[in-house]
N, C-alpha and C positions, 0 to 999 in steps of 0.2 A: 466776268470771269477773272480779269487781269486784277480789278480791283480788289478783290478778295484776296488773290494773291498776293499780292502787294500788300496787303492791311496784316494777310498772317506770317508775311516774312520781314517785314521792315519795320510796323507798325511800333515798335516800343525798341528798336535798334538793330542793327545784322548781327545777325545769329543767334540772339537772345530772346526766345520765343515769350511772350507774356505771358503773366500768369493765369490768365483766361482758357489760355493755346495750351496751357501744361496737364491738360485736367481732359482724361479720355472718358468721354460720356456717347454712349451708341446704342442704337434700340435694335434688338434682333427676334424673328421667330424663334421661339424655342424647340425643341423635339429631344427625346431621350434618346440615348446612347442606341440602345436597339433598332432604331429607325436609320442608323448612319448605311454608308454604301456599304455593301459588304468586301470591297479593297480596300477599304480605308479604318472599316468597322473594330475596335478592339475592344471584345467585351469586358477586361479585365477592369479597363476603368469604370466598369459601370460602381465599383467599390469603390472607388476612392473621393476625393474633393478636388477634382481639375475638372475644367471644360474644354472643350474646343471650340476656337474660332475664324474665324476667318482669314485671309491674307490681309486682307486689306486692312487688317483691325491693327496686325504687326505692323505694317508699313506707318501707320498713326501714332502706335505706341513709342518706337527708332526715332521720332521726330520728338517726343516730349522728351523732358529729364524727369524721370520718373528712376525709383528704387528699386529694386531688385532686393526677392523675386517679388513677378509681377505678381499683386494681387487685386481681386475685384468684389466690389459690391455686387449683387443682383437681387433686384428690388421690383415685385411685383404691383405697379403702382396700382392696381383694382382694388388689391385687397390690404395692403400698405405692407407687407410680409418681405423681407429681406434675409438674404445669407452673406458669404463669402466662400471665396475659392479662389482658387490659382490656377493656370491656366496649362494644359498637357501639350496641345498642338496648334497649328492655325492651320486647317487644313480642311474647315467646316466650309462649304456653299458660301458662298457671299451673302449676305443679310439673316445670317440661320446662324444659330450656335448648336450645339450637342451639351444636353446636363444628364447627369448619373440620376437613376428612375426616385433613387431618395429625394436628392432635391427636387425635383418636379413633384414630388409628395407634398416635400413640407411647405412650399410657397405654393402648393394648389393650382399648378401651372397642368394644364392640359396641351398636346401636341397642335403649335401652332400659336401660342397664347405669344403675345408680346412681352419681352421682358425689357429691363433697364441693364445696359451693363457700366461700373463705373470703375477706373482705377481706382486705388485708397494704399493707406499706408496703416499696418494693425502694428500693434507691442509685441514683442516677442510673448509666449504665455512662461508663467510661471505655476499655475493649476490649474485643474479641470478637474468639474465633477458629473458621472456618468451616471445614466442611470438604466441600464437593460431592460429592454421592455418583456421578457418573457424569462420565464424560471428554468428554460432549457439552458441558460446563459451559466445556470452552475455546472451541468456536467462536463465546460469545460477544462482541464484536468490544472490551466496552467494559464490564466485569462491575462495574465500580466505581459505574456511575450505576448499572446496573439494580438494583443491591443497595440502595442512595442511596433509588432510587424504590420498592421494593419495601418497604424499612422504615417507611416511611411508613404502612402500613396496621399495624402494628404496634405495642403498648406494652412490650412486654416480649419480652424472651430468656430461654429457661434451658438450662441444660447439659443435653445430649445432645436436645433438640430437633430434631427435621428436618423444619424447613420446609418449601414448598413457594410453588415460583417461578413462575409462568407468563409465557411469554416468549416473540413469536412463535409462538403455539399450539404452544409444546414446556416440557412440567410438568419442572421442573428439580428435584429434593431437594438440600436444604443442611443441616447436620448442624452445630449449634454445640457446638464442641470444649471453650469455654475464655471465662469472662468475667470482669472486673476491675472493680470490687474483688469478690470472692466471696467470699461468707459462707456462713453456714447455709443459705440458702432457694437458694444454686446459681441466681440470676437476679438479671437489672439490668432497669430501667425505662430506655426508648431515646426516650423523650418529649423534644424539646428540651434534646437535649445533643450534644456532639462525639464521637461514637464511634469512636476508632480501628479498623479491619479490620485483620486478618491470613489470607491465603487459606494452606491449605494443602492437598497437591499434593490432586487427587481419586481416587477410588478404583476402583481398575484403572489407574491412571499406573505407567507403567512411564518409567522414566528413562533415554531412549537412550544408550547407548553413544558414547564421547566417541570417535572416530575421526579421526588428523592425516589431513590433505590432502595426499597427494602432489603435489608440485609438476612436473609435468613439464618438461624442458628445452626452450625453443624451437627449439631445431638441434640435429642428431646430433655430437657431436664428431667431428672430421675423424681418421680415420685415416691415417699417416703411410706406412704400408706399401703405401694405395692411389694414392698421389697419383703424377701421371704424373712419369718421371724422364727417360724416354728424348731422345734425339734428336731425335724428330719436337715434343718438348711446350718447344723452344725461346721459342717465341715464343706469346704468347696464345690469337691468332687461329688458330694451329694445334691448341693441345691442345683446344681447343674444338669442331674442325673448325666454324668459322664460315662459310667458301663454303659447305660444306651446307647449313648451315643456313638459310642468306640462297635457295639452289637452290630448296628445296624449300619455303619460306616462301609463297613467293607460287602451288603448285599448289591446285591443290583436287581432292582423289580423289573423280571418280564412278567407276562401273560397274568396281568394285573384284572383280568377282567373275571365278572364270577361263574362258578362252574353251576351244572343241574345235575342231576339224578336222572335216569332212566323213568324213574317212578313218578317225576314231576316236582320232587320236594328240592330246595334249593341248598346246596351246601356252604355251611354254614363257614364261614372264612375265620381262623384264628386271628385275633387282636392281640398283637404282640405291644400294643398298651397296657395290658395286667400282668405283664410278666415283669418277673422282679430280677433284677441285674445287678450283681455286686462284681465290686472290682477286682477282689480275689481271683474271680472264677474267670478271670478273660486271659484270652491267650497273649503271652510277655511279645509272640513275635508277628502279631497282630501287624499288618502293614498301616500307617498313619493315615487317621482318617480327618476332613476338615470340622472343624468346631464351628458351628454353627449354634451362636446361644442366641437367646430372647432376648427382646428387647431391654432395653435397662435391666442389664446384667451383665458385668465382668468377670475375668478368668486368671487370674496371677499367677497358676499352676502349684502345684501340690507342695506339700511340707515337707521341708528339709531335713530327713534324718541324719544326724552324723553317726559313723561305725564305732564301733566302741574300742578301747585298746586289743580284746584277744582279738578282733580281727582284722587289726592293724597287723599283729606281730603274724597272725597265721599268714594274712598275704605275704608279709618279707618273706618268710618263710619256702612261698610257693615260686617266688622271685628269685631268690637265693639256686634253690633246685632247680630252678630251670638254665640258671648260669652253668652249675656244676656237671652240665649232662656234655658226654663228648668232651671230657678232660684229659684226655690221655696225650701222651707224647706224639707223635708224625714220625716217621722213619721215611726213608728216601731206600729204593730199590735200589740205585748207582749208589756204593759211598766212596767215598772221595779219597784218597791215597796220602793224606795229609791227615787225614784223622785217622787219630791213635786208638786202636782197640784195647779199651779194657776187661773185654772176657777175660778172665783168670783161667780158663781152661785151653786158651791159647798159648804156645808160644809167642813170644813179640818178634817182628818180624826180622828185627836187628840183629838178632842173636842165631840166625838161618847163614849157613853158610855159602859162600858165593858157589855159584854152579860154573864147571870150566870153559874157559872159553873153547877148547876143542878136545870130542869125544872120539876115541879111539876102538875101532869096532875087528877085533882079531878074524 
């Protein structure tokens, strides 16, 4: 017992432990987070990359010179499968540790399986490439912070890791591809540094089909075979049959259904298709009705008559009379004491002689 002690405390000089003594290698049960006490239990970490261990593991680590933070190997020697992580508490059972249910995935560790644990010293990362294991990883709206905030709990990556995200009570796996600078030990320590991301597609993406947009035309081209030629399509207002349409603008069809006879014989419904409609004969104060034409067919409205000079000069004329009505002078009821009357049949007032100041009544 002594001698042991003596060889790890003196053995290469006082206080200068060897470089054998520097190096924390210890084998523990493993068990997931979920198994921990429930006073001690914090499921949160089951998302992150810390474990928990022991007291005694601290009391061993205090003694080496090792680097901060602490980080560890854990290496399933059966299957030769390694991660890393850093470490959340020591507050696990003695010879047990607690790992997040990902990692006991990805090293194939069942509760109870022995693991290795080792300190180590990783590079800071400079990139990372992920790769989401499931296509629900797009509806996230904004994956750049959750990933931001997710690492956080986090000390380390290593290649072929798959994570595990909780995000709106939906467990997302993320799968690291690819880290920089990678060495031997295939991980970076993600402790305050600037980590590049790179996403790559997720799995089950399928890449749709680039398909152009047909653009459809806004008007049918006009066919030249259909356009009206004849004799009747002289004039606008005719190839349009515009009195129809003004006719029949302003009905409104009720009790469109057909009538019978007492007799049995059917009455026969006028077709106001054979009726002939000229623009003459419609009423000027006809209320507007909408123009509804056919297909490839335009409307530019009717020809321009200008009036001719006599009935230029009759309108001035009508203009003129209508100024001249109600030309007469205004006279005012009060007139004013200041204005001078020139009825000739007056005397002027001037010329009246003053009335006495005092009238004498015998």
């Amino acid at each position: 017992m002594f001698s042991s002690f003596g060889s790890s405390m003196f053995g290469s000089g006082f206080g200068s432990p060897s470089p054998m003594n520097n190096k924390f290698e210890e084998y523990f049960r493993c068990y997931p987070i979920s198994m921990m006490p429930e006073l001690i239990r914090k499921d949160d970490a089951n998302y992150g990359g810390k474990i928990f261990l022991p007291p005694s593991a601290l009391n061993k680590l205090t003694m080496l010179h090792i680097r901060y933070p602490m980080l560890f190997e854990i290496k399933n020697e059966q299957n030769g499968k390694l991660s890393h992580s850093g470490v959340l508490e020591f507050i696990a059972e003695e010879g047990r540790t607690y790992l997040p249910q990902w990692m006991m995935t990805t090293l194939n560790l069942s509760p109870g399986s022995l693991i290795k644990v080792t300190n180590c010293d990783l590079s800071l990362g400079k990139f990372v490439k992920i790769e989401p294991q499931s296509v629900d990883f797009l509806d996230i709206s904004d994956p750049k912070a959750v990933l931001e905030n997710v690492l956080r709990k986090f000390s380390t990556l290593t290649v072929n890791d798959i994570i595990e995200v909780n995000y709106n009570d939906t467990i997302y796996g993320i799968k690291v591809l690819e880290v920089k600078p990678n060495d031997t030990s295939h991980g970076i320590c993600v402790v305050e540094t600037d980590l590049e991301t790179d996403f790559a597609p997720p799995v089950g993406y399928v890449e749709p089909e680039y398909k152009p947009k047909t653009v459809k035309p806004t008007s049918t081209p006009i066919d030249p075979s259909k356009v009206n030629r004849g004799a009747g399509a002289a004039t606008m207002a005719k190839s349009i049959n515009y009195a129809k349409l003004v006719a029949d603008g302003g009905k409104v069809e009720k009790f469109t259904g057909g009538g019978q006879k007492l007799s049995g014989k059917t009455v026969d419904k006028e077709d106001d298709s054979k009726k002939n409609y000229n623009i003459d004969d419609l009423d000027p104060n006809a209320p507007p009705v909408p123009l509804n034409l056919p297909e490839n067919q335009l409307f530019f409205g009717f020809p321009v008559v200008l009036p001719t000079q006599e009935e230029v000069d009759e309108a001035a004329k009508e203009e003129l009379k209508k100024k001249e009505a109600f030309s007469g002078a205004g006279q005012s009821l009060r007139q004013s004491k200041k204005r001078k009357d020139k009825n000739p049949n007056h005397a002027p007032l001037k010329n009246h002689s003053r009335s006495p100041d005092v009238i004498e009544i015998d």
